[in-house]
C-alpha atoms as one frame of an Amber mdcrd trajectory, in Angstrom:
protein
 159.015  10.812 138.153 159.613  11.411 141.903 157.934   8.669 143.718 158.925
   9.427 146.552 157.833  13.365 147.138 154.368  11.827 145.335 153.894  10.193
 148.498 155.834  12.644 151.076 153.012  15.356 149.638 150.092  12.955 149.691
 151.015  11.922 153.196 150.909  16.003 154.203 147.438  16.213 152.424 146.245
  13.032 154.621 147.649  15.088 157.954 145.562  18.275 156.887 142.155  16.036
 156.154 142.766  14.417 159.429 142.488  18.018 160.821 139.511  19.088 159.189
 137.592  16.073 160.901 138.274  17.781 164.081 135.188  20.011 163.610 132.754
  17.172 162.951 134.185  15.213 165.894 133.629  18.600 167.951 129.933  18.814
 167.282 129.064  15.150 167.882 130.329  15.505 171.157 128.558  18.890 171.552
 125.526  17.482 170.650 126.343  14.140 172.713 125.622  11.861 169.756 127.340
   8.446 170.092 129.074   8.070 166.505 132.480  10.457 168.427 134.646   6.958
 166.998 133.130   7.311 163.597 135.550  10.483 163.208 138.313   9.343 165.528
 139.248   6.043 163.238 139.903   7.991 160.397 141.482  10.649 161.884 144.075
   7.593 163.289 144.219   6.136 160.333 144.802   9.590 158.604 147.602  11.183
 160.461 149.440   7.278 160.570 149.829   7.275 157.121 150.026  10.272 156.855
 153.235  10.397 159.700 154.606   7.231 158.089 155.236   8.208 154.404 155.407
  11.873 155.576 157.960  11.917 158.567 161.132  12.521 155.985 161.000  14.706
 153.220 163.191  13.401 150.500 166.338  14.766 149.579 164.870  15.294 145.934
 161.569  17.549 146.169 161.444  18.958 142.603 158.369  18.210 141.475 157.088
  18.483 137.592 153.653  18.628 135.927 153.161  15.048 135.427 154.055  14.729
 139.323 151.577  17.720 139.958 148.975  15.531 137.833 149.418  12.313 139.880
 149.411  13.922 143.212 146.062  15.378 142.455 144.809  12.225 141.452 145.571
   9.993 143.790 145.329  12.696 146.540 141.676  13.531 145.633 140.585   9.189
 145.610 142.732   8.833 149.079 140.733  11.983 150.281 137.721  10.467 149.281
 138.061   7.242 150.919 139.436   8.429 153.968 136.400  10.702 154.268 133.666
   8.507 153.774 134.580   6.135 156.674 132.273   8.690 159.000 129.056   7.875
 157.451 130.399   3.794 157.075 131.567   3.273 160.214 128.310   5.439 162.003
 126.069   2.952 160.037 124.092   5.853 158.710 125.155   4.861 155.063 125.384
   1.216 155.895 126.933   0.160 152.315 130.582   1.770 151.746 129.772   2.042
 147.913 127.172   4.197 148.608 129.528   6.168 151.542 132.196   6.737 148.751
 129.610   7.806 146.306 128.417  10.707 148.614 131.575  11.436 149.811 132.742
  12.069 146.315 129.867  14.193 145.694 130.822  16.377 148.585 134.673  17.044
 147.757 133.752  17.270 144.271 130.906  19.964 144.753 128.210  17.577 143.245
 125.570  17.703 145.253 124.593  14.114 143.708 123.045  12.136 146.645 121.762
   8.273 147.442 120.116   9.422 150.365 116.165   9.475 150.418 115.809  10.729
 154.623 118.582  13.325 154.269 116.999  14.678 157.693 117.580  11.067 159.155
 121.280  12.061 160.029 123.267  12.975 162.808 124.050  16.584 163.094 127.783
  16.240 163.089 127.402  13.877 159.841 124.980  16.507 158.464 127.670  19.483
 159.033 130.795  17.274 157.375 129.068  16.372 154.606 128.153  19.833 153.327
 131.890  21.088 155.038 133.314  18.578 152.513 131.879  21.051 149.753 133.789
  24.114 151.179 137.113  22.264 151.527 136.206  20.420 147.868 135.285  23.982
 146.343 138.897  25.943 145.925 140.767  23.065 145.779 141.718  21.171 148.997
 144.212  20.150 147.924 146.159  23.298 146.638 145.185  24.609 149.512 147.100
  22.130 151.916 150.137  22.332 150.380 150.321  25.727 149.955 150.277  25.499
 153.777 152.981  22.975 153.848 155.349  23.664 151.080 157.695  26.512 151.052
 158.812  25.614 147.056 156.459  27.480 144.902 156.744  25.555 142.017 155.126
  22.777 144.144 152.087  24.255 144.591 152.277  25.889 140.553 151.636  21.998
 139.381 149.198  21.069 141.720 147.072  24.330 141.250 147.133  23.504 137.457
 146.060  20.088 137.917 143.241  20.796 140.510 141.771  24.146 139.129 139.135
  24.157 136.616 139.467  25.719 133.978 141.778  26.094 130.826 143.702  28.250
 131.775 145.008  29.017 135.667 146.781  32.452 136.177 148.690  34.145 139.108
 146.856  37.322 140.904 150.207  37.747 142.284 154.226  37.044 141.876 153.707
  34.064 143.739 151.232  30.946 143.986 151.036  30.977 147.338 149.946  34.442
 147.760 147.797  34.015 144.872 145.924  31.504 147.269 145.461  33.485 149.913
 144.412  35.982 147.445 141.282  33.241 146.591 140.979  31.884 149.887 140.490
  35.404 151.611 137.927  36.303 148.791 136.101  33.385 149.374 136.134  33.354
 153.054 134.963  36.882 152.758 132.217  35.885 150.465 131.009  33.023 152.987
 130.713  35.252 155.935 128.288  37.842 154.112 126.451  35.149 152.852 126.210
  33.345 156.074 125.266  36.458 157.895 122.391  37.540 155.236 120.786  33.798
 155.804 120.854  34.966 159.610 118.933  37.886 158.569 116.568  36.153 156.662
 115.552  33.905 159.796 117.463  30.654 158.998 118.600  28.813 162.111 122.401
  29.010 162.591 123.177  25.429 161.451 121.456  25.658 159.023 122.633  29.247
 157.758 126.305  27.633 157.971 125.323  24.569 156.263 123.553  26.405 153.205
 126.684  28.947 153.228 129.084  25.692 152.591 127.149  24.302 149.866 126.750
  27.837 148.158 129.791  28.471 148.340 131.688  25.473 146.781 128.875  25.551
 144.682 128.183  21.806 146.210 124.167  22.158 146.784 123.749  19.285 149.763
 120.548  20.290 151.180 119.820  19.561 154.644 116.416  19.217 154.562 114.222
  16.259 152.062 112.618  18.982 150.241 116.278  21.495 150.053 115.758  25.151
 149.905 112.308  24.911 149.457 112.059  23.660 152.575 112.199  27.699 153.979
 109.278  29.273 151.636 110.839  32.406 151.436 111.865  34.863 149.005 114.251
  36.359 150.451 116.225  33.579 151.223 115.938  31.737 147.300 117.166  35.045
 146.505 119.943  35.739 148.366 121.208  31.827 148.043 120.357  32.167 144.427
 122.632  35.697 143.842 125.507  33.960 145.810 125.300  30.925 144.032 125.319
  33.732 140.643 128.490  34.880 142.427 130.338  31.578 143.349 130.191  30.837
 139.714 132.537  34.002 138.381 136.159  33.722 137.893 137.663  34.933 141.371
 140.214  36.882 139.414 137.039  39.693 138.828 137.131  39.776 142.531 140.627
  40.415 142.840 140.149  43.091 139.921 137.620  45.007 141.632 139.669  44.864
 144.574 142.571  46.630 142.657 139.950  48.641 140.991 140.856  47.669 137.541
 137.183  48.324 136.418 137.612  48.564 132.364 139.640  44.857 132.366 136.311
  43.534 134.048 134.060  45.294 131.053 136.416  43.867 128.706 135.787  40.734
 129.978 133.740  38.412 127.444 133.585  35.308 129.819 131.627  37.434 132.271
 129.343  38.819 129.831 128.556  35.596 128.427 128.209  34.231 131.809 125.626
  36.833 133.160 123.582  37.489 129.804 122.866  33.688 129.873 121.707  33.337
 133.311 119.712  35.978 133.436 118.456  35.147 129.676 117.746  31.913 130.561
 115.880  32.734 133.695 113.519  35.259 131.539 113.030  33.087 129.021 111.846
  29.899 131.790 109.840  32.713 133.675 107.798  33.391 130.875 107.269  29.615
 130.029 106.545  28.922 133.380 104.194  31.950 133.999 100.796  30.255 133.710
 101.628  27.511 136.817 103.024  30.136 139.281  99.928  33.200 138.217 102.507
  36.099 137.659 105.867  36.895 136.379 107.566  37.942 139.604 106.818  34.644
 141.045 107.827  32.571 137.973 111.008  34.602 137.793 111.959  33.716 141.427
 111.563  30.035 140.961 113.329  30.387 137.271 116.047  32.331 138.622 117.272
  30.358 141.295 117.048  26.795 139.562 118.866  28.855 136.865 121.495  30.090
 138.904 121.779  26.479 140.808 122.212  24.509 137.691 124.173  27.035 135.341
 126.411  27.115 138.644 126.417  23.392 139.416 125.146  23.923 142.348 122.065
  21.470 142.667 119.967  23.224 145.446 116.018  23.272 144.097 112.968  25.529
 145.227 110.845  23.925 142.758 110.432  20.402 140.916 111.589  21.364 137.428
 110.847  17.883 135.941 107.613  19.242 135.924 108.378  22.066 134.250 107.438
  22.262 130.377 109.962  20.712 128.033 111.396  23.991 127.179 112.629  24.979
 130.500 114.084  21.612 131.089 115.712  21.838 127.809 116.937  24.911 128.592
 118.309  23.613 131.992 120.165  20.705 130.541 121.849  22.992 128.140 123.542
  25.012 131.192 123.857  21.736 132.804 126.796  21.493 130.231 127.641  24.952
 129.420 128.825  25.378 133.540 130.070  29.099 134.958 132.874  30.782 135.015
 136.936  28.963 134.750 138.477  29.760 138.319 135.386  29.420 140.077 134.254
  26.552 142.368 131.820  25.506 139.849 131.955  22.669 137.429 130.368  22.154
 133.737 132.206  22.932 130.865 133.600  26.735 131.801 131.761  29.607 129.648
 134.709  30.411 128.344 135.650  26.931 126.884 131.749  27.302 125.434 133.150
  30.864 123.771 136.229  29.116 122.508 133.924  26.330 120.723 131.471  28.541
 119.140 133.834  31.095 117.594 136.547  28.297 116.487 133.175  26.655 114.885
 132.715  29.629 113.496 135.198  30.559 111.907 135.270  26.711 110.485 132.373
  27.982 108.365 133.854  31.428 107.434 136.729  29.202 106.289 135.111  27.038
 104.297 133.782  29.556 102.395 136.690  31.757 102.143 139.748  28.698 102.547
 142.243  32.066 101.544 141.347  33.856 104.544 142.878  33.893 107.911 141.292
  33.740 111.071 141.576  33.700 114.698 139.835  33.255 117.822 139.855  36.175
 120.123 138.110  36.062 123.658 138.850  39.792 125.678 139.727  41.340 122.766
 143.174  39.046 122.466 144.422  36.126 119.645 143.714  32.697 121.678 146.899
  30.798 121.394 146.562  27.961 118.783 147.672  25.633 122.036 144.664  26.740
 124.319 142.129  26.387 121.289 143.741  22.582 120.544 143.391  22.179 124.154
 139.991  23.044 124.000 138.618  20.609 121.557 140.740  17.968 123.016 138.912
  18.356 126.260 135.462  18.368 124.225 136.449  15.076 122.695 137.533  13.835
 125.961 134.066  14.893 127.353 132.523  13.210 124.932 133.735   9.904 124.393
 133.809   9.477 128.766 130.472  10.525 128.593 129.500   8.193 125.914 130.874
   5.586 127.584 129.594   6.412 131.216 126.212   5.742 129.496 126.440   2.994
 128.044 128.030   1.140 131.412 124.576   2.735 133.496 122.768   1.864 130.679
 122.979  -1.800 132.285 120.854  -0.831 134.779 117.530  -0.736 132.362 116.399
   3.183 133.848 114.050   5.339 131.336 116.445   7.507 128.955 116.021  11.304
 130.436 117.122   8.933 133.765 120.176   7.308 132.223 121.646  10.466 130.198
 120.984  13.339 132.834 122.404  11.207 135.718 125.519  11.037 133.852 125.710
  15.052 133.199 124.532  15.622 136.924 127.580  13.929 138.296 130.399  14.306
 135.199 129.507  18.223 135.710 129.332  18.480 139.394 125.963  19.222 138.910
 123.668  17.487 141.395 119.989  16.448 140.118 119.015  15.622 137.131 115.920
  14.947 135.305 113.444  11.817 135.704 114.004   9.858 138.626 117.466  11.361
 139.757 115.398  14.968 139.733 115.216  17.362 142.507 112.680  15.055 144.685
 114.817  11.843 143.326 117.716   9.941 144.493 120.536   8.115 143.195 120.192
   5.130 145.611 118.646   2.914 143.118 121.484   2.664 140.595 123.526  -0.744
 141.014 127.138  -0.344 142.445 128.612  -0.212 138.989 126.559   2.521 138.266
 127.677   4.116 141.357 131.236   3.504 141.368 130.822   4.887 136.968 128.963
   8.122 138.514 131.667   8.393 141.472 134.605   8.325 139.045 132.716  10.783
 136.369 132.531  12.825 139.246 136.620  13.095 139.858 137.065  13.378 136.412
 134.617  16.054 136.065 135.876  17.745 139.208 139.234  17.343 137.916 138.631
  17.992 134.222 139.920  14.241 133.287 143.647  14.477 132.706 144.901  14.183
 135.855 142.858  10.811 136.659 143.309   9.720 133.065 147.180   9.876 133.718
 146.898   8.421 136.923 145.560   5.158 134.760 147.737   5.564 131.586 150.572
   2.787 132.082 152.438   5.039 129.675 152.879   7.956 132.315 153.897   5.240
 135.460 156.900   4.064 132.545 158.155   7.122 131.597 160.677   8.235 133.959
């Protein structure tokens, strides 16, 4: 293992966070708020480490996947740290568990929060936490290297380690074009969005702050009562349909770009993906009719908490705890299920959901024909038997953290729908939950266990748990 171009990379990654700070720092002196040193500490700190363990490049820069894995890792905690010191050192979030918690949430898309006065915050910390979900949503981390390193298997190990998803492909010959591939795409995206919430009436700040969390799928509101806040239909609608589209795979982008139109109709992961959501959101309408007097107003509410939660998103028009037990069932299904692989959204991935289903069933069709041979086909191709062991290794994985997450909050004597949904809001980047972590809720009264359980099922989920599980295995730091 290279030690040493671990840290030469991480120290590049610190540089490039430092930078990103620089907007924040900006807008609290714009707005002549007094918390300007808040930013400027860790930006020190940042580019000193960053300089120090950065300044040389080692002779030896090949880097392999279990390098990739632990640069990731680590990368993604030091990132975390670093950027919670704002909201510390301001006072605003006067305990630093708490400051790493919500930090967390924001680079991992979350949307999980311990604040109860969101609105009591400074502008400036206001814009960096939801910026944190646009840096967190494509991968940060990718991103800065891709920037920095001219090797592109560099950047090949890292992308695999930091993109969700079970499989991560090329759009082009290279990695790094393949990112600007994404990163143009989802620029693009962010600026329509951002200039249709202008259209609707949304302040400026606020348009840009919304954009952010829509677009890495994060969902920090900005206001106590989130999206609702507005009262308008055309803005749950147009947050709701970009959140819809922030959840596909980003290669259908790049194939309707190229105009390869009958690979995207061939495509069962989108298919799934869409006749869900909008199945789901029917099917909630219509259970939700009678307390909103009409379909077309049911079906606005259903389809944007659809879209937020089957996205990971998080943002809420409505207080679905309240909702009859269907719907919430319903909701807490998609809460695992997720979107789309190579999007910024978390969950499962519909097509790891695919994978399951068919692989179960053909389980069945084997036991009842043990003779026959079958195989799991998603697009209309054989799924490698390696992907489809993959699969239900992750599953297991899922399970057993998840299981265990539980039992650790469990400590901290909350109701059941409390305890179980908190840990599926934050191990799937979702946000709220149900019971008292719901959309009106808050995660401020779990103990700091709790906390520091939901801030590391957050980076696993976020990270899809191999690259922090490594990062912990003493077997990967011996093997050389």
């Amino acid at each position: 293992m290279n030690y040493r171009m671990i840290a030469y990379s991480v120290g590049r990654i610190l540089v490039a966070v430092a930078a990103t700070m620089l907007a924040p720092l900006g807008l609290s002196l714009l707005y002549g708020e007094s918390i300007a040193l808040a930013y400027v500490i860790p930006i020190v700190i940042s580019v000193l480490i960053g300089l120090c363990v950065s300044a040389k490049a080692p002779k030896n820069k090949s880097l392999y996947g279990r390098d990739g894995m632990f640069i990731v890792a680590i990368g993604w905690i030091v990132i975390s740290i670093i950027g919670c010191l704002p909201f510390y050192i301001s006072g605003q979030i006067p305990s630093f568990v708490d400051s790493f918690f919500e930090t967390v949430s924001g680079f991992t898309t979350t949307g999980s929060s311990i604040l109860t006065n969101v609105e009591a915050l400074d502008k400036s910390l206001l814009f960096w936490r939801s910026f944190t979900h646009w840096l967190g949503g494509m991968g940060v981390l990718a991103f800065a290297m891709a920037i920095f390193s001219s090797k592109d298997t560099r950047t090949t190990h890292m992308m695999r380690a930091e993109m969700p998803g079970p499989v991560v492909g090329k759009l082009a010959s290279r990695w790094q074009f393949s990112l600007r591939i994404l990163y143009g795409i989802y620029i693009a995206l962010t600026v329509i969005e951002f200039v249709l919430l202008l259209f609707g009436g949304m302040p400026v700040f606020d348009s840009l702050l919304h954009t952010f969390g829509t677009a890495g799928t994060g969902g920090f509101g900005i206001k106590n009562s989130s999206v609702a806040y507005y009262n308008s239909a055309y803005i749950d609608y147009v947050i709701g349909i970009f959140m819809m589209l922030f959840g596909l795979n980003f290669n259908v982008y790049f194939l309707i770009i190229a105009r390869k139109f009958s690979q995207i109709k061939s495509n069962d992961e989108v298919k799934w993906y869409i006749g869900m959501m909008i199945g789901a959101a029917v099917i909630i309408a219509l259970n939700i009719m009678p307390m909103y007097h009409g379909f077309g107003r049911a079906f606005r509410y259903s389809f944007f908490q659809v879209s937020s939660i089957m996205t990971t998103t998080g943002y809420s028009t409505a207080d679905f705890v309240r909702w009859p037990m269907l719907s919430q069932i319903i909701l807490v299904l998609l809460m695992v299920v997720g979107a789309c692989a190579g999007s910024t959204s978390g969950g499962m991935k519909v097509t790891r959901f695919i994978i399951l289903m068919k692989t179960a069933t053909h389980s069945i069709k084997k036991a009842v024909s043990p003779r026959s041979v079958f195989s799991v086909k998603v697009d209309g191709k054989t799924v490698e038997k390696n992907i489809v062991n993959g699969v239900l290794g992750y599953f297991v994985v899922y399970m057993l953290f998840a299981a265990v997450s539980i039992l650790l909050i469990s400590f901290d004597n909350k109701d059941f729908t409390t305890t179980v949904t908190a840990v599926i809001a934050t191990m799937n980047n979702i946000g709220p939950g149900l019971g008292l972590v719901g959309p009106t809720g808050s995660f401020a009264d779990f103990s700091a266990l709790s906390k520091i359980v939901m801030s590391i099922g957050m980076l696993v989920g976020r990270l899809e748990f191999y690259p922090i599980l490594i990062l912990f295995s003493p077997y990967a730091w011996k093997r050389t």
